[in-house]
C-alpha positions in Angstrom: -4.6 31.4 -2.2 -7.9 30.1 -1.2 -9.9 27.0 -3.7 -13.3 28.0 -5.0 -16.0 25.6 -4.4 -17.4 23.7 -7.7 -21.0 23.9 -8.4 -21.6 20.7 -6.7 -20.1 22.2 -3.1 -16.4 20.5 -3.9 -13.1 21.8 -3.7 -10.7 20.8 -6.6 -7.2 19.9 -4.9 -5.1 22.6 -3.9 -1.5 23.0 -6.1 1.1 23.1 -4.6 3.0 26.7 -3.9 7.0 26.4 -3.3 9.5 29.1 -1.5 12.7 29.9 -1.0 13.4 31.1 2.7 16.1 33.7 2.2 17.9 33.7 5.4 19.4 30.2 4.6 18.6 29.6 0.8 16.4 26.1 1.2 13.1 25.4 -0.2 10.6 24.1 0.6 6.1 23.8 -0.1 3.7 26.5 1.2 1.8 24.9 4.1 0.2 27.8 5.4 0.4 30.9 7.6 0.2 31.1 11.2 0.8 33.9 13.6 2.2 36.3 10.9 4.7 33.8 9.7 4.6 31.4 6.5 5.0 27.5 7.2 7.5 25.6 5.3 8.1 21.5 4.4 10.9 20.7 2.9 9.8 19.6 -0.4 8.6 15.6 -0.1 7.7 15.9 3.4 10.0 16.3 6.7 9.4 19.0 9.7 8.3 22.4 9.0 9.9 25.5 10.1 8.7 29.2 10.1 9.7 32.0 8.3 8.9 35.9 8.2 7.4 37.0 5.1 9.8 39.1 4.4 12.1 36.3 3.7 9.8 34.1 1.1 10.1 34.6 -2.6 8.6 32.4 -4.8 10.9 28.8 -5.9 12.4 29.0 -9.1 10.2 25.7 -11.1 13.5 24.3 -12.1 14.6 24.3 -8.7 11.7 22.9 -7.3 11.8 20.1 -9.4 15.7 19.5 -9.0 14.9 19.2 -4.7 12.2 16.6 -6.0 14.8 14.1 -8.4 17.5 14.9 -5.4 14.9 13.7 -3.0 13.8 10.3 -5.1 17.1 9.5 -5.8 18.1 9.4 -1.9 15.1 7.3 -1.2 15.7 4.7 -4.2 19.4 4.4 -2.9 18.7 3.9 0.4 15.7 1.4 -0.4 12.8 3.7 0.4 10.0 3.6 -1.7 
């Protein structure tokens, strides 16, 4: 989904969109599209893997923010902050 531009020639920031890639069941943010094939991050950052479209549906919210707490806890644990 593309950002309109403000009056003033700005972009407000882009929300984040979140998937589920079918073929293996983990989630991950939206980064883009290339070469007929949707970009994934695993949610709080990592390396990004491709995925057909045929194979996104859209993250459940209570999901997405379930990965996030999972994700925080790890890093508080492990002393990365």
């Amino acid at each position: 989904m593309e950002a309109k531009e403000t009056a003033a020639g700005e972009r407000p920031a882009r929300t984040p969109e979140y998937a589920v890639d079918t073929r293996s069941g983990r989630l991950g943010e939206v980064m883009g599209q290339v070469g007929g094939r949707v970009q994934l991050r695993p949610i709080g950052g990592g390396r990004e893997w491709d995925c057909p479209p045929g194979s996104v549906e859209p993250a459940p919210p209570d999901e997405v923010l379930r990965e996030r707490v999972r994700r925080l806890n790890r890093e508080s644990v492990s002393g990365v902050t």
